[in-house]
C-alpha positions in Angstrom: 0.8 -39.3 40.9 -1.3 -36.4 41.8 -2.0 -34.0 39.0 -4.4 -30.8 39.4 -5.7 -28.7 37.0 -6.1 -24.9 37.7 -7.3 -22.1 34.8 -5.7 -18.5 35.9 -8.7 -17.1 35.0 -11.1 -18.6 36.9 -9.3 -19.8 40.3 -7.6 -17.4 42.7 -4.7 -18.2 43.5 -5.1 -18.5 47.2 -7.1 -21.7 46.5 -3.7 -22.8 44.8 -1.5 -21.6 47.5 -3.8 -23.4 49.5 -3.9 -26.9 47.6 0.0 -26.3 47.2 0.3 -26.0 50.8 -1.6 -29.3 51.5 -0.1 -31.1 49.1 3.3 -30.4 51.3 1.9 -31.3 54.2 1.3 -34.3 53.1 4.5 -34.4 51.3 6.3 -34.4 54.7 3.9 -36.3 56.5 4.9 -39.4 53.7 8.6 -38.8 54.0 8.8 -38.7 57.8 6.8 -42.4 57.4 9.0 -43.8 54.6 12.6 -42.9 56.4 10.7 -44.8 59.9 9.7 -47.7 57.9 12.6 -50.4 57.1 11.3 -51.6 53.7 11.4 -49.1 50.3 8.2 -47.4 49.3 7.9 -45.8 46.0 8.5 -42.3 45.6 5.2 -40.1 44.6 4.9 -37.1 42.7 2.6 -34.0 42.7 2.2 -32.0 39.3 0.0 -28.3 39.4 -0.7 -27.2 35.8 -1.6 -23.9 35.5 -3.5 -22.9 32.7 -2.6 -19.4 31.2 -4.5 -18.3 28.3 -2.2 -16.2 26.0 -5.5 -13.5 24.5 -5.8 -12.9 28.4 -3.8 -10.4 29.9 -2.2 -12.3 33.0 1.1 -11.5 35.0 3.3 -14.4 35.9 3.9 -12.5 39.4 1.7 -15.3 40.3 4.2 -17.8 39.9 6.0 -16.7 43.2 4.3 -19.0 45.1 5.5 -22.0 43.5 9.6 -21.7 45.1 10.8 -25.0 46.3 8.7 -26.7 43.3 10.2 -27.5 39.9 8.6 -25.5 36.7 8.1 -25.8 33.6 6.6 -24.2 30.8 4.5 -26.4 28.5 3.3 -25.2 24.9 0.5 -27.3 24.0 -1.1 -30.6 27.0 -1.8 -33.4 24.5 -1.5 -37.0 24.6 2.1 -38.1 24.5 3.6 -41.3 23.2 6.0 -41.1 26.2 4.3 -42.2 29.7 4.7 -38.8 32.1 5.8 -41.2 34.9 8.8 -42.4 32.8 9.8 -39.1 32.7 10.1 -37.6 36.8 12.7 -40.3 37.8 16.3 -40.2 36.3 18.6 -38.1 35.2 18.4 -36.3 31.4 20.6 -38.4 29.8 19.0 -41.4 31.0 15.5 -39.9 29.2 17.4 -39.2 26.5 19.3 -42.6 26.0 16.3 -44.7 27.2 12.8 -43.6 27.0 12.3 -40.4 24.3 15.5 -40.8 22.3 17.4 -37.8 21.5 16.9 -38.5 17.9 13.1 -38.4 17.7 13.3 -35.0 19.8 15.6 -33.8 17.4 13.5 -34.9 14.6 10.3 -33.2 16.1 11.8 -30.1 17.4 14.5 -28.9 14.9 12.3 -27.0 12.7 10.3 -25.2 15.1 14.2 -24.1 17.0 15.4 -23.2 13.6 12.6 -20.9 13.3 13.3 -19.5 16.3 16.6 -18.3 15.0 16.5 -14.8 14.1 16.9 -14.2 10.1 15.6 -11.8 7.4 12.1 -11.9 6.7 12.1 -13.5 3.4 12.0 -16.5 1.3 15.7 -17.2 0.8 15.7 -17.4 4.9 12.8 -20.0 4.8 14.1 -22.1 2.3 17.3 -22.2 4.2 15.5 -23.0 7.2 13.6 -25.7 4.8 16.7 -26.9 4.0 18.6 -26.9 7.5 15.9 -29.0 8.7 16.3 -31.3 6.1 19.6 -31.5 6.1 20.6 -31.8 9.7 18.4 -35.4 9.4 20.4 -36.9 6.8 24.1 -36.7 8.7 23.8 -39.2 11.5 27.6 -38.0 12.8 26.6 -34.3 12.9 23.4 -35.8 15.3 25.8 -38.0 17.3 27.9 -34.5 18.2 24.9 -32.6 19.1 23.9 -35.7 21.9 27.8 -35.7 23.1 27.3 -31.8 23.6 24.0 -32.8 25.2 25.8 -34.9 27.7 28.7 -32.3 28.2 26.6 -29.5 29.1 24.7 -31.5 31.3 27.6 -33.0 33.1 29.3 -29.7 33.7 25.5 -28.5 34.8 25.2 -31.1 37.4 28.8 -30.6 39.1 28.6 -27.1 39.6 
């Protein structure tokens, strides 16, 4: 896996359209090999984080660039229990089943999507986001619906 590192405020972003444009190259060059060659060789994988700093003003109209790629939008790049390269192979519901269990995202995400939930700006809202979160936890069927839904949306997503 190739993973480079560029800060928005110090890199033009010709020198990314540049490293992006290489990285194709070579992308194709690989592919065009692999289907001549008879025996399987292992897929590879090409990550660009962009680094945007929130106190600097900075326009995503320089995210145009990256069409054909997929994106994402990460909070926070700390270390992660999960390996990355368990994660770029395989369809959400096998992540989800297999290698970061729906449960533990549930468990780490909930209160931070509760919060995100637009209520009245006072304390019986945050104790009922308190409790929510709490809640939620402690009923095991009400989890089991919210992964069926998971897998619902995500098969009516997939045969569009």
């Amino acid at each position: 896996m190739l993973i480079l590192q560029c800060d928005l405020t110090t890199v033009n972003t010709g020198c990314i359209r540049l490293a992006k444009f290489i990285i194709e190259q070579f992308r194709n060059e690989y592919i065009s090999k692999r289907d001549q060659m008879e025996r399987k060789m292992p897929p590879k994988h090409a990550c660009i984080i962009l680094h945007i700093h929130r106190d600097q003003e900075s326009t995503f109209t320089s995210f145009n660039f990256m069409c054909g790629w997929k994106q994402m939008t990460i909070e926070t790049l700390s270390g992660s229990d999960v390996p990355t390269s368990g994660l770029l192979d395989g369809s959400l519901s096998r992540i989800v089943d297999s290698i970061y269990p729906f449960e533990k995202i549930l468990q780490e995400e909930l209160l931070w999507c509760l919060s995100c939930m637009k209520y009245p700006s006072n304390d019986k809202s945050i104790n009922h986001i308190k409790t929510l979160n709490e809640k939620i936890m402690k009923y095991p069927n009400f989890i089991k619906c919210l992964k069926r839904y998971k897998l619902i949306l995500e098969y009516c997503l997939g045969n569009r």
